[in-house]
C-alpha positions, 0 to 999 in steps of 0.5 A: 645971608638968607636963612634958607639956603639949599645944596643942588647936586647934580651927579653926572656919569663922569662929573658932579655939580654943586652950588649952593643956592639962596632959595628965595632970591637965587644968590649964589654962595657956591658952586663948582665942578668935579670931574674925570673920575675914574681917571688918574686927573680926577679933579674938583674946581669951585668958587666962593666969595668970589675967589676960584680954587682948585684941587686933585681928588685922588687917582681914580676918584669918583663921586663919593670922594668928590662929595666927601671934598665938599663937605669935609674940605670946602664947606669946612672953610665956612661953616655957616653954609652948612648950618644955615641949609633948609634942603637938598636938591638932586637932579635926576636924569630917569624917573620913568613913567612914575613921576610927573613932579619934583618929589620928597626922596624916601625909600620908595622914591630911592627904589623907583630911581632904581627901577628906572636905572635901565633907561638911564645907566650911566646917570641915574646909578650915579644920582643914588650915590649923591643921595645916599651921601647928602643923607650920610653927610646931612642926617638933619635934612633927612626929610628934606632931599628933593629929587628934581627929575628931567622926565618930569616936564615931559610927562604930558606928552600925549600917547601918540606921542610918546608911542609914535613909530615904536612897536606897541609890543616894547612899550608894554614888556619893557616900557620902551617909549619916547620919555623925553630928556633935560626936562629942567633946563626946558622948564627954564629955558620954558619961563624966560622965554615967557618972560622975554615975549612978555606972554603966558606960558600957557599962550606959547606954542615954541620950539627949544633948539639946546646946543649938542641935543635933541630939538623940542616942540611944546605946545601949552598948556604944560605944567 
């Protein structure tokens, strides 16, 4: 088992992601969802070491006693998952208009997710709580939660872009503007792609067509 192992939480409005991830290599040692809080089935479903298990979170449960369960309760099962972790990763739906890459989360990264909560209500409240309970639960990684934002991959949209067909009026009172979304998983879908057509990505000029979203057009350069 690689040394730099890294937790990837991934807080939804109603479910929570996990898996634990070799940073080098991508090996995955565990993963797993958690899901219909605040409902009376609130469940959580993992596997590790190839072996599938379920189990009740509490009626009304949420995302605080999901990630307690997977300290307390999954990771107990195997210790060294735990003491051999380098980091933490968070996906976070909203960054606004502040961050153009992946950050260090500290007090004022903590304080922008807020700041950009109206554009995302559902999700970005919920990203909060799986920070503030990675740093309860993992105070010697403290310095080492990485907040991995969607708006990130989006933020070399050029103006008329981003302001095309919106008063210019919402966008400088409320910043109200074309931000873009699941900004990760274009990155990814992004690189593969490069990798499958054997060509640079800054040669591509392609079209993402995501199952249940919105369809994306990137011309590269990118980052």
């Amino acid at each position: 088992m690689s040394s730099k192992l890294v937790l990837v939480l991934n807080c939804g409005s109603s479910s929570l992601k996990f898996a634990i991830l070799d940073a080098v290599n991508g090996d995955e040692y565990l993963s797993g969802l958690a899901e219909c809080f605040h409902l009376p089935e609130a469940r959580i479903k993992w596997k590790m070491d190839g072996s599938k298990q379920e189990a009740e979170l509490g009626a009304g449960a949420a995302h605080s006693e999901a990630l307690n369960f997977i300290v307390n309760t999954i990771l107990a099962q195997k210790p060294e998952l735990s003491a051999q972790l380098t980091a933490i990763g968070h996906r976070i739906v909203h960054g606004g208009e502040k961050y153009t890459s992946s950050v260090v989360i500290d007090d004022s990264v903590i304080q922008g997710i807020k700041d950009s909560a109206s554009f995302a209500p559902l999700h970005n409240p919920a990203h909060l709580i799986g920070i503030a309970e990675a740093l309860k639960s993992f105070p010697n990684l403290k310095d080492k939660n990485v907040a991995v934002f969607d708006t990130a991959f989006h933020q070399t949209m050029p103006e008329e872009s981003y302001l095309y067909a919106l008063p210019y009026s919402l966008y400088k009172e409320h910043g109200v503007r074309r931000y873009g979304a699941h900004g990760t998983s274009h990155f990814y879908v992004t690189q593969e792609a490069a990798k499958v057509l054997n060509k640079p990505v800054e040669e591509l000029n392609i079209i993402n067509l995501p199952s249940g979203q919105r369809w994306f057009r990137f011309r590269y350069p990118q980052r």
